[in-house]
C-alpha positions in Angstrom: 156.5 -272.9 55.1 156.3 -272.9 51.5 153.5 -270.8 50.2 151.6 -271.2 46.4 151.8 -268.4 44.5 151.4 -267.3 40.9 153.3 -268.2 37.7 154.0 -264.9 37.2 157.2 -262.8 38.5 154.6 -259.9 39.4 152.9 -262.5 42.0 156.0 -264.1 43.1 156.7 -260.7 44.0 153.7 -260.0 46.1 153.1 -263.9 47.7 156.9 -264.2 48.1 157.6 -261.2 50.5 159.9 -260.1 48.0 157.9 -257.0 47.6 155.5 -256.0 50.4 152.6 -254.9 48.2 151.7 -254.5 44.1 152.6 -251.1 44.9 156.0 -252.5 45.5 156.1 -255.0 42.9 155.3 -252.6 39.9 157.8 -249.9 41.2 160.7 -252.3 41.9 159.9 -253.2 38.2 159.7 -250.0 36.8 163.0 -248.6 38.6 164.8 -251.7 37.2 165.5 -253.3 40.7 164.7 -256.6 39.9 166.8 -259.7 38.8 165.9 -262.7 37.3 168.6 -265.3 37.1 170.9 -261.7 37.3 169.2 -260.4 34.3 167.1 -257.1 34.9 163.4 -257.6 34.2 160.9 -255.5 34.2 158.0 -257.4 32.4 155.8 -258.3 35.7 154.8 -261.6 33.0 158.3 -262.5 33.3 157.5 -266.2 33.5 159.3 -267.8 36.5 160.6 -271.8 36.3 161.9 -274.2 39.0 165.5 -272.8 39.6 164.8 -269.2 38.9 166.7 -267.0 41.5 164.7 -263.6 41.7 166.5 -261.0 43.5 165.9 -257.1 44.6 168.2 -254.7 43.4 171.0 -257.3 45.4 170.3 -257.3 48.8 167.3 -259.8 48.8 166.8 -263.0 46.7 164.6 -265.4 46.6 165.0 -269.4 44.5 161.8 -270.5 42.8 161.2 -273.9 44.3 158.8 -275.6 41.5 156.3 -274.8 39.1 152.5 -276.3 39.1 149.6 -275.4 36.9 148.3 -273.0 39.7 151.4 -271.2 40.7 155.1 -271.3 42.0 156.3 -271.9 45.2 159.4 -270.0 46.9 161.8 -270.8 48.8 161.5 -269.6 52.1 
């Protein structure tokens, strides 16, 4: 099931799974755990595209499916 989330790499994040809370998100970010395309972020405005490939310090990742004006959807 493909699930709607935000545009933003802090919501993708959240919606996702990636992370299990905003807690999560923001420390994942702040430590320097997360990936975008392999490249450390930690802007949670990273803007995310179709073909993004977020990942966790690794271990997880997650493709960003497609982009509409109210959000991106994973990959599940």
């Amino acid at each position: 099931m493909e699930a709607l989330v935000r545009d933003s790499l802090f919501g993708f994040l959240q919606e996702s799974g990636l992370a299990g809370s905003g807690g999560e998100a923001a420390a994942l970010l702040m430590e320097g755990l997360v990936r975008v395309n392999h490249r450390q972020v930690r802007s949670p405005r990273t803007p995310l595209r179709a073909g993004d490939v977020v990942s966790i310090a690794g271990t997880r990742s997650m493709a960003v499916f497609g982009v509409s004006p109210g959000g991106v959807r994973p990959v599940l």
